[in-house]
N, C-alpha and C positions, 0 to 999 in steps of 0.2 A: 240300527235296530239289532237287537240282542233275540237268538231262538229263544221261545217259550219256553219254562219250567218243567211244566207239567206233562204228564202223558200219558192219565185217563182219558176216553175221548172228551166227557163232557168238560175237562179242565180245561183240556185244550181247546173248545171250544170260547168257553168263557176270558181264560187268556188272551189268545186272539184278539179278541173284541174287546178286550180292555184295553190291550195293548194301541193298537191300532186306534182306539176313540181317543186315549191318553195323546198320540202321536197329533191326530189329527185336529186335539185343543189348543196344545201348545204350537202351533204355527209351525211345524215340521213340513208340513205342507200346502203349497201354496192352492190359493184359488183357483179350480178350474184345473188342478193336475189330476193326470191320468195316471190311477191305483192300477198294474199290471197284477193280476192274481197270481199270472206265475213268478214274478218275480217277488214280490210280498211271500208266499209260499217258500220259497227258496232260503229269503234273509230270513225266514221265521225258525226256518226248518221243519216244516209242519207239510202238511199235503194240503191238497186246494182246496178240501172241501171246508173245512173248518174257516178257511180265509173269505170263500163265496159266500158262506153264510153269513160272515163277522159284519160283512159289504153290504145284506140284504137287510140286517139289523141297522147298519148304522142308516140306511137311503133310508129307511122305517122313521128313523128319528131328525131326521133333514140336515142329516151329514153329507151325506154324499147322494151323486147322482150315477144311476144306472141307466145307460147311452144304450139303446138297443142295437145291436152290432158294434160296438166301441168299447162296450165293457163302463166299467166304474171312474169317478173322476170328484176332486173335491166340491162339493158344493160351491156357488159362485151366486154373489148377491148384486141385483139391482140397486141402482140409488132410491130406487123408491123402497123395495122391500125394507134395504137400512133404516128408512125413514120412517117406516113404521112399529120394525121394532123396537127403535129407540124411543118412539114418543110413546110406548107399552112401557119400556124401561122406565119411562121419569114418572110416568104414571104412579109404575111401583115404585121404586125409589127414591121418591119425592116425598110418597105418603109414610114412607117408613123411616124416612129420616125426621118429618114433622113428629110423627111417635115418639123417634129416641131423644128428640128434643125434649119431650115430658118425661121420660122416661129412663134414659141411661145413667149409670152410676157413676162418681165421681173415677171409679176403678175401670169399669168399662170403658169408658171414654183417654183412659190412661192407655190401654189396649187397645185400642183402636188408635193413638198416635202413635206408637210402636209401632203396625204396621205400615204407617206411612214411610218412620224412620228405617223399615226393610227395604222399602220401594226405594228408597235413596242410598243405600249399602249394597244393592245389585251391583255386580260390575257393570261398568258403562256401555260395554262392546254385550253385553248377555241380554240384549231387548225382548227376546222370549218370555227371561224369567224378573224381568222388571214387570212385562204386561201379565203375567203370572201373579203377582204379588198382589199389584195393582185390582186386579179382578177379584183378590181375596179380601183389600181393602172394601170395595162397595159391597160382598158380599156379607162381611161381619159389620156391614154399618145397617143393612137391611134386618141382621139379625138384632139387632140393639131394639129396633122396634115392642119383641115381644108379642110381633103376629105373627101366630104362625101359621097360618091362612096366607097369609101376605109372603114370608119368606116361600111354603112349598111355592106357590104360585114363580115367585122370582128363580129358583130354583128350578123350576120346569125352560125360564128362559137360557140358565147359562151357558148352555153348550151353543145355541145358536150366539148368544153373545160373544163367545169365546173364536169364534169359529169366523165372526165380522172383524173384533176386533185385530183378529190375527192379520188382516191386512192392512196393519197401520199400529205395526208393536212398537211404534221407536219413541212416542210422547210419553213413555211416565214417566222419567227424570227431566224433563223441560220445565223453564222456571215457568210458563203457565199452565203447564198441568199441575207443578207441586203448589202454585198460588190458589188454585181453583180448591182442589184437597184440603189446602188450608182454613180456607172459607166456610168450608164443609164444618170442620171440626170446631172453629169458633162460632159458628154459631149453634152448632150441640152446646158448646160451653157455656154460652151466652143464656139457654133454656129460650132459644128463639124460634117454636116451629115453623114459623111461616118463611121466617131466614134460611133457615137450615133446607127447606124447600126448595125455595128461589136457588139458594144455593147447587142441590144438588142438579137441578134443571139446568141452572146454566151450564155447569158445568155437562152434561150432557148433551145440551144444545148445539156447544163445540166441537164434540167425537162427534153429534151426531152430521154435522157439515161437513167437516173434515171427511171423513170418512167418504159420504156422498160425491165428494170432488176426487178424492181418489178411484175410489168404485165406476166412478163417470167419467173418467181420465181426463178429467180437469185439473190435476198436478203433476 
């Protein structure tokens, strides 16, 4: 971690909290770790309060947890929780890839295998910023739709998405995640909503077990 920029209070304030929501998307840290404020403070360069506050915003947003005597620690998800916000995910994501099935351009859909082709030019060893990529993949397929109802709403999920899938960043260069992804995108090509559907379902049907056998120390 790099000190903040800034050093009006409210910058620093907002820095912080960016800094730190940033940190705590990309799987920097694990589930169920304990955020020490004075030492967060310390690598930020900043004083405690701006750090206490950044903690009270993010437990607001279900990032993290505030231990009463313990202090703060990463959020940490049940197999059930996972279970439900993934069957909320296919919900949305299912109905917005049927959309872009009506709906996306021949150009769009050319951008949107682009970034598949990122997710596979990650370095192999860099699984952070493959599930990085990956999570930018479903979210411009959800934007192809053209709801934008449907996208804020999806958009209200990602940080708790971010935040599950970070315990399990190593599948997006696996040849059945990039077969699943595939699937996805021929059947955009195809003008097959109900495929594109199914598609997108199974494919989250997968993360979403996966995940639940990790989370449940079933792997």
């Amino acid at each position: 971690m790099q000190p903040v920029a800034f050093r009006r209070p409210n910058q620093v304030r907002e820095a912080v909290y960016r800094h730190l929501k940033d940190l705590l998307l990309s799987g920097r840290f694990a589930p169920g770790e304990r955020l020490s404020e004075p030492l967060l403070a310390q690598t930020l360069g900043v004083s405690r309060t701006p750090v206490r506050e950044a903690l009270m915003r993010l437990s607001e947003e279900g990032l993290v947890e505030l231990v009463p005597g313990k202090g703060a620690r990463v959020r940490t998800f049940t197999p059930e929780e996972v279970e439900e916000v993934y069957r909320v995910r296919a919900l949305l994501e299912g109905e917005a890839a049927r959309e872009a099935a009506l709906k996306a351009t021949p150009e769009a859909l050319e951008a949107l295998e682009a970034r598949l082709r990122a997710i596979d030019e990650a370095a192999p060893e860099d699984h952070l910023e493959q599930m990085r990529r990956d999570l930018e993949f479903h979210k411009a397929l959800v934007r192809l739709s053209g709801n934008r109802t449907l996208f804020r709403l999806y958009e209200d999920l990602l940080s708790t998405l971010a935040l599950i899938r970070a315990a399990e960043p190593t599948r997006s260069q696996d040849p059945e995640t990039r077969r699943q992804h595939r699937a996805i995108l021929e059947a955009l090509r195809l003008r097959d909503p109900e495929g594109a559907r199914r598609a997108v379902e199974a494919h989250l049907d997968y993360f979403r077990e996966l995940l639940g056998r990790r989370l449940g120390g079933k792997e």
